[in-house]
N, C-alpha and C positions, 0 to 999 in steps of 0.2 A: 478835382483830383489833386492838386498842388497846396488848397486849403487843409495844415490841421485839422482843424476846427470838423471840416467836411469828409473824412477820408471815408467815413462808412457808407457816404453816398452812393458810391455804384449798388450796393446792395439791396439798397429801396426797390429798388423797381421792380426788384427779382421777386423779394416777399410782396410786394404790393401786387403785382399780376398773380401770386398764387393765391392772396387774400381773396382777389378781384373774382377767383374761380371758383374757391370757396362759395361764395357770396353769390353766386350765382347757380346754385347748388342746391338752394337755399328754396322749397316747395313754392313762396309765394314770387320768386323769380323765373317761374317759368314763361316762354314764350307764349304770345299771344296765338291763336289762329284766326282770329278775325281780320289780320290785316301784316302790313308790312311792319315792323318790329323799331323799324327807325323812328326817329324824327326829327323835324325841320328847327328845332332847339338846338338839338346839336350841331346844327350847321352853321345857325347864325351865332351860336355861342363859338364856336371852330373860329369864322369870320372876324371875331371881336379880338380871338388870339392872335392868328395872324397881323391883327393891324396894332397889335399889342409888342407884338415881336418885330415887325418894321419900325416902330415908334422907338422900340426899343434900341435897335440898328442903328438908326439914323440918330438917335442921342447920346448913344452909345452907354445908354445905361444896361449894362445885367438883369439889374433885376426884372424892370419889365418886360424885357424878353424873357427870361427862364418865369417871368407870371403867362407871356404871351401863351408858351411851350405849352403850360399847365393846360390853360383853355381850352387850347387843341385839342388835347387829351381828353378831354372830359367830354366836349365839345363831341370827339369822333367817336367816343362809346355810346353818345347819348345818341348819335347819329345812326350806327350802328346796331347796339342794343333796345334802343330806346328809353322811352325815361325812368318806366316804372322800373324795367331788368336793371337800370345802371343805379335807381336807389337802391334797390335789394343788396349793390356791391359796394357804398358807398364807404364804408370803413378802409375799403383800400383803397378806393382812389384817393381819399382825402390822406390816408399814408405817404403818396405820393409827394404831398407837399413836404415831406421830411428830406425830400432829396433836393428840393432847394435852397443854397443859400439864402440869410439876409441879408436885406438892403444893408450898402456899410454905412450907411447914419446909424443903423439898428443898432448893429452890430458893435459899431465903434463906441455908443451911449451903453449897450447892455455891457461890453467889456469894460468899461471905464466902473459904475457902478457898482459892478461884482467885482472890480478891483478894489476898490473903494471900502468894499465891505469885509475885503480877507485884510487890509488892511486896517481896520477897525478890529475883527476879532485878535489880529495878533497884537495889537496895543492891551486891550481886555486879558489875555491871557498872559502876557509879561507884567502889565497890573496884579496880577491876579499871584503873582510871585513877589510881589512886591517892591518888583525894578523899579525906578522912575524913569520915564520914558514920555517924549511929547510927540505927536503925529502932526505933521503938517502937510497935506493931501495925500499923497500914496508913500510919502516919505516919513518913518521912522525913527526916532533921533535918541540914540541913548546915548548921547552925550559926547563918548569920545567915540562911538560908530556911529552910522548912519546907514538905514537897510530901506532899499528900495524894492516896495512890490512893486515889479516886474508883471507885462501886460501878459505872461503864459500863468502867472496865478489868481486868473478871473476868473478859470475853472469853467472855460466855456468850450475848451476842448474836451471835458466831460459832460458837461452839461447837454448838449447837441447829440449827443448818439445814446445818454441815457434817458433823453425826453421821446428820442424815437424809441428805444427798446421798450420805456413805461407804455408806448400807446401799443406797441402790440403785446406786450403781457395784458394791458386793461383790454383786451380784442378777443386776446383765447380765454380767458378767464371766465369760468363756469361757475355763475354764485352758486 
């Protein structure tokens, strides 16, 4: 909630449970009657998040706790629904993973590069003007200024909520 980058995150889970209902809506997810609807997949997969999410506590890393969370989740539909009902819904669950952040090695390599690279293009397009102009890492140099892209123009604060809006337009999208 305090990440840029993540603010569209509470929303996920909202569209992802209505996906997940959708999806389950769906003739070949119907419930079985030969037996009980669960299974013991979901539990040891539950199991694996849990100790995903302790592991995570106790190193105090993020992200394998918010991966431990996922597990759970998945973990207690498949426990829940069972296996075949929770593939029938799996477009949403797997939305789900939109509301996690990346790891910040990811994240800190995917912003540096896509800085790297609006950097690049604005050297090419004051080239392309025929400035003279030399680039030395994210730094700019015409001469008597010098312009620093700055780590909010790695466009990964767009990028993050319009790779999740791409997955649910590619979701509802009727060839």
């Amino acid at each position: 909630l305090t990440s840029p980058e993540y603010n569209y995150g509470p929303i996920v889970p909202v569209i992802a449970l209505a996906m997940i209902l959708r999806g389950l809506q769906r003739p070949d997810a119907a419930p079985s009657a030969t037996g009980p609807a669960g299974g013991w997949t979901g539990v040891a997969l539950a199991c694996i998040g849990f100790m995903a999410g302790l592991v995570g506590v106790l190193s105090r890393t993020l992200f394998i706790g918010q991966l431990g969370l996922f597990l759970v989740v998945i973990g207690g539909l498949i426990a829940f629904l069972g296996e075949r009902r929770t593939w029938a819904a799996w477009p949403g669950v797997l939305f789900l993973f939109f509301a996690l952040p990346l790891a910040s090695a990811v994240q800190f390599d995917l912003t540096w590069a896509m800085q790297l690279m609006a950097t690049k293009g604005g050297v090419a397009i004051i080239h392309a003007f025929g400035i003279p102009v030399f680039r030395e890492g994210n730094v700019i140099d015409l001469g008597k200024f010098q312009l620093q892209v700055a780590e909010a123009c790695s466009g990964l604060r767009y990028l993050f909520p319009l790779a999740c809006f791409a997955y649910l337009c590619a979701y509802l999208f009727r060839a």
